[in-house]
C-alpha positions in Angstrom: 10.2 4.9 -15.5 12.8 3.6 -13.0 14.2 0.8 -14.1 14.2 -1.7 -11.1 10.5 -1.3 -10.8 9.2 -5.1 -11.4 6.3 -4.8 -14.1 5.1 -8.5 -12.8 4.5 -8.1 -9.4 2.3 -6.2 -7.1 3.6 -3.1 -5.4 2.6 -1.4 -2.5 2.9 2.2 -2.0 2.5 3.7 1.6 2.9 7.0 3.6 6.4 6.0 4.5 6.3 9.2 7.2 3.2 7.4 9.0 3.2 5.0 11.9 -0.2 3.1 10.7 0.6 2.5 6.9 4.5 1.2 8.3 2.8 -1.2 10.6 0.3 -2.0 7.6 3.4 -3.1 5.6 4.8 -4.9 8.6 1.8 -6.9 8.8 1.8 -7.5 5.0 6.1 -9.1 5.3 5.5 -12.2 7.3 2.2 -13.0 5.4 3.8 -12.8 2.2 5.5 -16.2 1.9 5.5 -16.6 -1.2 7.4 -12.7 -1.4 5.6 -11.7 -4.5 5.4 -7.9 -2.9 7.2 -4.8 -3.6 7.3 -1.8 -1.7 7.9 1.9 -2.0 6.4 4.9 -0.3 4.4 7.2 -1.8 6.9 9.9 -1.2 10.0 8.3 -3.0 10.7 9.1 -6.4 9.8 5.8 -7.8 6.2 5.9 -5.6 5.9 9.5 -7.3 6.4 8.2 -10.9 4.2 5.2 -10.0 1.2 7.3 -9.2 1.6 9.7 -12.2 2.0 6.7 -14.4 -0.9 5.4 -13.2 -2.7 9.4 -13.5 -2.9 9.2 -9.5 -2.6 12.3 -7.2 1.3 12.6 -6.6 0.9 15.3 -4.1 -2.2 14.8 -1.9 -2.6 11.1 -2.1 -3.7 9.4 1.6 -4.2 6.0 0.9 -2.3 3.2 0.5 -2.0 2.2 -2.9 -1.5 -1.5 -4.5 0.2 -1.3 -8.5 -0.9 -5.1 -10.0 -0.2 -4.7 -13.4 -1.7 -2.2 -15.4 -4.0 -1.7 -12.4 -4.1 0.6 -9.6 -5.6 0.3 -6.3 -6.6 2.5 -3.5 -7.9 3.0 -0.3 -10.4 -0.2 0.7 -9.9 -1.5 -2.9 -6.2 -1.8 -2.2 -6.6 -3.4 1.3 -9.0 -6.0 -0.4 -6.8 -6.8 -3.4 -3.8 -7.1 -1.2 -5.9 -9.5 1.4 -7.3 -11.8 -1.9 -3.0 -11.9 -2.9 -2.2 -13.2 0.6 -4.3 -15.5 0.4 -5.5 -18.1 3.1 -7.4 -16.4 6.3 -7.2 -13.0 4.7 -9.2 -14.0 1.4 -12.2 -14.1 3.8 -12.4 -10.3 3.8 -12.9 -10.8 -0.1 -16.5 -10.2 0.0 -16.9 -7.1 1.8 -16.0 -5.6 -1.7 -19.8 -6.2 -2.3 -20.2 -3.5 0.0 -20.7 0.0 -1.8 -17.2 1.3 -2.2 -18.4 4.6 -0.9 -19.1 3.1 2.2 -15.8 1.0 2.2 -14.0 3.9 1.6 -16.1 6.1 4.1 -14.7 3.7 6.7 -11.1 4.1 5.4 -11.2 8.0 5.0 -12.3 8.0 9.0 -9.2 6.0 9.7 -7.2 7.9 7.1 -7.8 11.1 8.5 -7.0 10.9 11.9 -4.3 8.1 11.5 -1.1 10.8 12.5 -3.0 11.5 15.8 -4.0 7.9 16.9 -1.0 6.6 15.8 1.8 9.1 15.4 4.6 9.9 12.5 7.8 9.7 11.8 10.3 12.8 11.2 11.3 11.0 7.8 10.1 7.6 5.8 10.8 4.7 7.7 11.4 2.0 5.3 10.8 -2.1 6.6 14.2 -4.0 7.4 15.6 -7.3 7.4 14.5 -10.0 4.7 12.0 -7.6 3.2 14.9 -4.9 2.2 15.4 -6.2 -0.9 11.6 -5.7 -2.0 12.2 -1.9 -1.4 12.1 0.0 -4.9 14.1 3.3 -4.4 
């Protein structure tokens, strides 16, 4: 395992190639004052060894994907888990994990699927700047 992976915080993986899940992360920055996130895209080498580590898909994985611990999140259960970590207002979406996760994830799968036609790509992973550039695992 890469060693500058932090095994005490939470880590986001996202489709560093995609408009949507970069946005997604920009939202996350400014919300997370406390700066207990980490981020790498899922198509970096330490995203890669995070997924197998955690026996996840390495190669056909859509979904943004939260690493707390031992555990690994996706899709709506991700989004969820990263909205009860920041806290305040975005705790409120906490209990919409009552819904069936098939239906939670329905809902992201629609959104998933068609996210490089509503809302474009990149030709290579965009990673965040400023402040946040030192929570980018390599």
């Amino acid at each position: 395992m890469v060693s500058d992976v932090p095994d005490d915080a939470p880590i986001v993986l996202f489709d560093g190639v995609c408009n949507l899940c970069h946005g997604f992360v920009q939202f996350i920055v400014p919300r997370d004052t406390d700066e207990q996130f980490y981020f790498a895209s899922l198509q970096s080498d330490v995203g890669q060894e995070l997924l197998a580590a955690h026996g996840l898909e390495t190669d056909a994985l859509e979904s943004v994907v939260l690493i707390d611990g031992e555990d690994a999140y996706v899709k709506s259960d991700a989004v969820l888990r990263i909205a009860r970590l920041l806290g305040g207002v975005y705790a409120l979406a906490g209990p919409f994990r009552f819904l069936p996760r098939r239906l939670r994830d329905w809902a992201y799968d629609v959104v998933a699927d068609h996210r490089y036609r509503l809302f474009g790509q990149k030709e290579q992973c965009m990673m965040p700047t400023g402040n946040v550039q030192d929570r980018i695992l390599e």
